[in-house]
C-alpha positions in Angstrom: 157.4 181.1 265.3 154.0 182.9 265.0 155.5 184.3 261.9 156.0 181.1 260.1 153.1 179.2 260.4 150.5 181.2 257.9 152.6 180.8 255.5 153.0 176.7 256.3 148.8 177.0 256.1 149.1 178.7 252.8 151.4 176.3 251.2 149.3 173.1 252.8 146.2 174.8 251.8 147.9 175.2 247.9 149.1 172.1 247.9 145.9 170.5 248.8 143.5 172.2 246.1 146.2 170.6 243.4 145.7 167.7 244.8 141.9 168.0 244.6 142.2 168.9 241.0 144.6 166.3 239.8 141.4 163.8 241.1 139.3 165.7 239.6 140.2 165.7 236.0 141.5 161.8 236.3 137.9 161.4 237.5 136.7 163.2 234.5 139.3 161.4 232.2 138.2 158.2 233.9 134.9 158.2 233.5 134.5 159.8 229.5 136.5 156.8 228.5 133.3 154.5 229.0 130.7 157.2 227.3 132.8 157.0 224.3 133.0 153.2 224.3 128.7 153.2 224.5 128.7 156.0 221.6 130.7 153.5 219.3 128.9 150.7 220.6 125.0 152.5 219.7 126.7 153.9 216.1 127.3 150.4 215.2 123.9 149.0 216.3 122.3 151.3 214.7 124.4 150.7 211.4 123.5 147.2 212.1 119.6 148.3 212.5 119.5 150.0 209.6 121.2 147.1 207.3 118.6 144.9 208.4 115.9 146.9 208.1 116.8 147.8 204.5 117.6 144.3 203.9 114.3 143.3 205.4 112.6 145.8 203.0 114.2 144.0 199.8 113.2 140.5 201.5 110.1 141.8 201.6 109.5 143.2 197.9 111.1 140.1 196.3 108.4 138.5 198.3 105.5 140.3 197.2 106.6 140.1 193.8 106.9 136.5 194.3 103.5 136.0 196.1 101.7 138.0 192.6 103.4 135.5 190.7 102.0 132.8 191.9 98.7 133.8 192.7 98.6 134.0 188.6 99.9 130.6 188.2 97.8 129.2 190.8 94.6 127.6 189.5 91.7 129.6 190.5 88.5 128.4 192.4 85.9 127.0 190.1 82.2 128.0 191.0 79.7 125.2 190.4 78.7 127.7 187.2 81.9 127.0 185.7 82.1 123.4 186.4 79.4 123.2 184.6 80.3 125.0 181.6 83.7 122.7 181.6 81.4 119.9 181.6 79.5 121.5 178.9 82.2 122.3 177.0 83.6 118.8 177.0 80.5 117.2 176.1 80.1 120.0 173.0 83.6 118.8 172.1 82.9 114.8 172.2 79.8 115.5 169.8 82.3 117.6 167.5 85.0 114.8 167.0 82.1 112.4 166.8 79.9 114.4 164.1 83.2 115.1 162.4 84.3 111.1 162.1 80.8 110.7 160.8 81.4 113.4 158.1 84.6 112.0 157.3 83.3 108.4 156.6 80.2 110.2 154.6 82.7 111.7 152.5 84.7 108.8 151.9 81.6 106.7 150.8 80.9 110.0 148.4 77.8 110.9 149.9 76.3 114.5 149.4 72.6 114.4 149.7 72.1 118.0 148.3 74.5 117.9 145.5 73.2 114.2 144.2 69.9 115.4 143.9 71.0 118.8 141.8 72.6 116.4 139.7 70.0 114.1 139.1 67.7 116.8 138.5 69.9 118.9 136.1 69.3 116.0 133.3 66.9 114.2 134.7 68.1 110.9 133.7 71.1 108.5 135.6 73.9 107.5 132.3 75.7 104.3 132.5 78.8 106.7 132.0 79.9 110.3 130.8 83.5 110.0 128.6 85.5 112.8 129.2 88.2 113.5 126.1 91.0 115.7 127.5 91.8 118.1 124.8 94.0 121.5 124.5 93.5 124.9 122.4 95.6 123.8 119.7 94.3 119.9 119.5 91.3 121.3 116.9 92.7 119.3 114.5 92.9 115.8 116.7 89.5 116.4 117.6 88.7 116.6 113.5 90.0 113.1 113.1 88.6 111.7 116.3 85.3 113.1 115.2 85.9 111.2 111.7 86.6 108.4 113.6 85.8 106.7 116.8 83.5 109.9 118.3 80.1 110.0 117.6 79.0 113.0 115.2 75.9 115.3 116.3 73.0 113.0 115.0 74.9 109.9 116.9 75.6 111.9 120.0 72.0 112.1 120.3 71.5 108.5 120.0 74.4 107.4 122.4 73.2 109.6 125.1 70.4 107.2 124.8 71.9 104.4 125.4 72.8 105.8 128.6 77.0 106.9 127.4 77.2 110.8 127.3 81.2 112.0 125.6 82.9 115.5 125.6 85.8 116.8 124.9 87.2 118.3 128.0 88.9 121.7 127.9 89.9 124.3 130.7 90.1 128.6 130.4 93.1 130.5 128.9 94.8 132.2 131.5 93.8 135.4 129.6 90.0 135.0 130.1 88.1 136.4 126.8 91.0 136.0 124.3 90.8 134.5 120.8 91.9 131.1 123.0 88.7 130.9 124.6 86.4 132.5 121.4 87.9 129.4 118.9 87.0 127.2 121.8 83.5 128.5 122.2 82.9 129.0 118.5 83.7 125.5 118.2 81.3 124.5 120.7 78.6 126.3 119.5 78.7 124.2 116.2 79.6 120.8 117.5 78.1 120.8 121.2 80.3 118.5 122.1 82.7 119.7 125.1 82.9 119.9 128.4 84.3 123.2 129.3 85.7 123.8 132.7 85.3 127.3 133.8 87.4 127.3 136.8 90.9 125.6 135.5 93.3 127.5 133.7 94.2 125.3 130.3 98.1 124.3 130.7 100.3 121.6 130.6 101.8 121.9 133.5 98.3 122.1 135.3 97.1 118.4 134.0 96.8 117.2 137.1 94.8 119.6 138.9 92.3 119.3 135.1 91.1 115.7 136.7 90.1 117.3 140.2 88.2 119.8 137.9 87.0 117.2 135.3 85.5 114.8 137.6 84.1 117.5 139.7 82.3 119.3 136.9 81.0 115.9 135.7 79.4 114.8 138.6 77.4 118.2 139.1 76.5 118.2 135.7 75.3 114.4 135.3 74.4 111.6 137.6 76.3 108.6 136.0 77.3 105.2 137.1 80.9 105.5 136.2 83.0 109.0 135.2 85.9 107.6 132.4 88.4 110.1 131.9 90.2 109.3 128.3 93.2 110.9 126.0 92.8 112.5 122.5 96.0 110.4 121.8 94.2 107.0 121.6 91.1 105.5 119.8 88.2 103.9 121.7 85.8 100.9 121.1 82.9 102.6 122.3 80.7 99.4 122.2 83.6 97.3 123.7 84.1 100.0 126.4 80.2 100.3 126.6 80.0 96.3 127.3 82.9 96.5 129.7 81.3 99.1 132.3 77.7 97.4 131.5 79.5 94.1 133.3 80.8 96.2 136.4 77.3 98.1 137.1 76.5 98.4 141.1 80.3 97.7 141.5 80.8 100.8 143.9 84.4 102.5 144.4 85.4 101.1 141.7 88.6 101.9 140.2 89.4 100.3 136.7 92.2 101.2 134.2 95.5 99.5 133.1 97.4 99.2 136.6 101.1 99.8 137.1 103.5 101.1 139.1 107.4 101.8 138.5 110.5 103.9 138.6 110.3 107.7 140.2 112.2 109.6 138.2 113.9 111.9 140.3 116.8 113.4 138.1 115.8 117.1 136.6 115.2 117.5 132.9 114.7 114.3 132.7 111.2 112.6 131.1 108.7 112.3 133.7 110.5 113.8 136.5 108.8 114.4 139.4 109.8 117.4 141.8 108.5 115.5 144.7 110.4 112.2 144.1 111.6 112.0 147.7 108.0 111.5 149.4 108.0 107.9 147.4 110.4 106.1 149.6 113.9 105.6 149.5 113.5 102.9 146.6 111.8 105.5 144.5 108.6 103.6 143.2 105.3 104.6 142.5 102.4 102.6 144.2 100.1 101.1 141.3 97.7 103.1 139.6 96.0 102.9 136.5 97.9 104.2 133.6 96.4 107.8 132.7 95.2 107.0 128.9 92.0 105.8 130.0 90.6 106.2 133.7 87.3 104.8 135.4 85.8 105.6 138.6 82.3 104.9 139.9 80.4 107.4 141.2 80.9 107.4 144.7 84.7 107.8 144.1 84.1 110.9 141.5 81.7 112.3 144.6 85.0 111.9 146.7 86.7 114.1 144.4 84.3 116.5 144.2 83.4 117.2 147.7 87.7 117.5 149.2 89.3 118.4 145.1 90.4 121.9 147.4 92.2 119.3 149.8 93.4 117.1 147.5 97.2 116.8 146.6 98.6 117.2 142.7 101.6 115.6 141.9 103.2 116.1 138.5 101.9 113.6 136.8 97.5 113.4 136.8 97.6 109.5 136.9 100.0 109.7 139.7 97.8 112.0 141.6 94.4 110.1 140.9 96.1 107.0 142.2 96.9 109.0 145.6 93.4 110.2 146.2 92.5 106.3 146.3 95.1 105.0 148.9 93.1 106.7 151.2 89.8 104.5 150.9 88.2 101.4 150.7 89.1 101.8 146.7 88.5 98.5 144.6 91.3 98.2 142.4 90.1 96.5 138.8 93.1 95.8 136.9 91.4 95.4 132.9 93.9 94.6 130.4 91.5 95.6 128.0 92.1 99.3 129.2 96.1 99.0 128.5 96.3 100.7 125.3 99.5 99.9 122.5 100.0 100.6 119.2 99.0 97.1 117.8 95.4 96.5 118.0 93.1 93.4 118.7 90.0 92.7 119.3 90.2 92.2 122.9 91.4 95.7 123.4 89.0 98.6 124.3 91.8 101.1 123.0 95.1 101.6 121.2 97.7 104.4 120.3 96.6 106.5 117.3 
């Protein structure tokens, strides 16, 4: 019996340390399960940390650039300095559009203080009227027969100018300044002394109506008249008849006397009398009335208007057409004379006819 028994304490004593170390590592088993759940558990929170955080970040640089934004756009704080200069500004501007409606009204009255006094000084003498004959480099001979006829010679030029009626023949440049064009014309001149030469406007056909912007301008700062008449070297004039006409309309300001008319814009190329600009004349195509272009009268005030806007002032093809749209625009006083409508037949009523 005393035999047996260590061994029974060996086996209890073995069996219970297995024992002890099965609940050991179930312990251990049992309680790593829960570390590992928390691990997981931080690792997402701080994946979920970090998101926002970057997220926040973006939030945050979308707002800055947001906030500089605006800050341009918003309207900045005025100081009582630059109230004041707004103010000052405003009230410089009023003056502006007020000294500039007073110009504009000036000019369409044709008033030019400075350049009226050069022209009354430059002859030193006001003419009822200076007769402007539109002529070309190769209308020599036409100005032979109008000087044979109608147009006063040197000795009467003279004596008309004293009557208070001064006439030229009107000319512009060639475009090739200095050529034999120009030497004729002066040549001409020098024994005659009886144009108008316009220095600035090239001599053309096609450049007619720009020639009366020029014409009346160069007139007006050369003389101090009553009345500019602008004529063509394809008609004869009554000079007394034309004479007694303008002598009946004196102190008759923005007056503007001719043959009136209006009719048909042509608007078909190659044509007669086309116009390039047919569509600004309505949809029925007719010209507004205007005197006919062989002889034109303004008054002075209305020449002055020329003078002071001719670089604003818009050409059309045709010169009466564009004289008749420089007077829309003012208080014009249309004279229709039939005494200025020129035909071939002739009577004593009329101041002109065909040649």
């Amino acid at each position: 019996m005393e035999g047996i028994l260590p061994t029974t304490a060996f086996s209890v004593s073995s069996s219970s340390s297995k024992s002890d170390r099965r609940s050991k590592s179930k312990s251990t088993q049992t309680s790593s399960k829960p570390s590992l759940v928390l691990a997981l558990i931080s690792c997402f929170a701080w994946l979920y940390v970090a998101g926002r955080l970057w997220q926040d970040a973006e939030n945050r640089v979308l707002l800055v650039a947001l906030f500089k934004k605006n800050s341009q756009q918003r309207p900045k704080m005025l100081t009582v300095e630059d109230k004041l200069m707004v103010l000052g500004c405003k009230d410089l501007e009023r003056r502006i559009v007020e000294v500039e409606m007073e110009l504009t009204v000036a000019k369409s009255q044709g008033y030019l203080q400075n350049q009226l006094k050069q022209s009354s000084s430059s002859s030193g003498k006001q003419f009822l009227a200076v007769i402007g004959i539109y002529t070309g480099f190769g209308g020599r001979l036409r100005r032979n027969v109008i000087r044979g006829s109608w147009f006063p010679n040197v000795d009467a030029l003279s004596k008309l100018e004293a009557r208070g009626v001064l006439v030229r023949f009107v000319v512009g440049r060639s475009p090739n300044r200095g050529d034999s064009l120009d030497r004729n014309i002066n040549e001409e001149n020098r024994a005659t002394k009886d144009f108008l030469i316009l220095g600035s406007h090239e001599e053309a056909h096609e450049e007619l109506p720009k020639k009366a912007k020029y014409f009346f301008s160069s007139a007006i700062q050369t003389w101090d008249a009553e009345f500019y008449v602008k004529v063509d070297d394809n008609i004869d004039v009554d000079l007394d008849g034309l004479i007694e006409l303008l002598q009946k309309r004196r102190g008759q300001n923005s007056s503007y006397i001719g043959c009136m008319k209006s009719g048909e814009v042509v608007s078909e190329e190659g044509k007669s009398w086309y116009e390039p600009e047919w569509w600004k004349f309505g949809d029925e195509k007719s010209y507004f009335r205007h005197a006919a272009g062989s002889v034109v009268v303004l008054s002075k005030n209305l020449a002055q208007y020329i003078n002071i806007n001719s670089a604003s002032l818009k050409s059309y093809a045709h010169e009466d057409i564009s004289i008749g749209s420089w007077m829309m625009g003012l208080q014009t006083t249309y004279i229709d004379d039939s005494r200025l409508c020129c035909s071939t037949t002739t009577s004593q009523d009329k101041v002109c006819s065909l040649a």
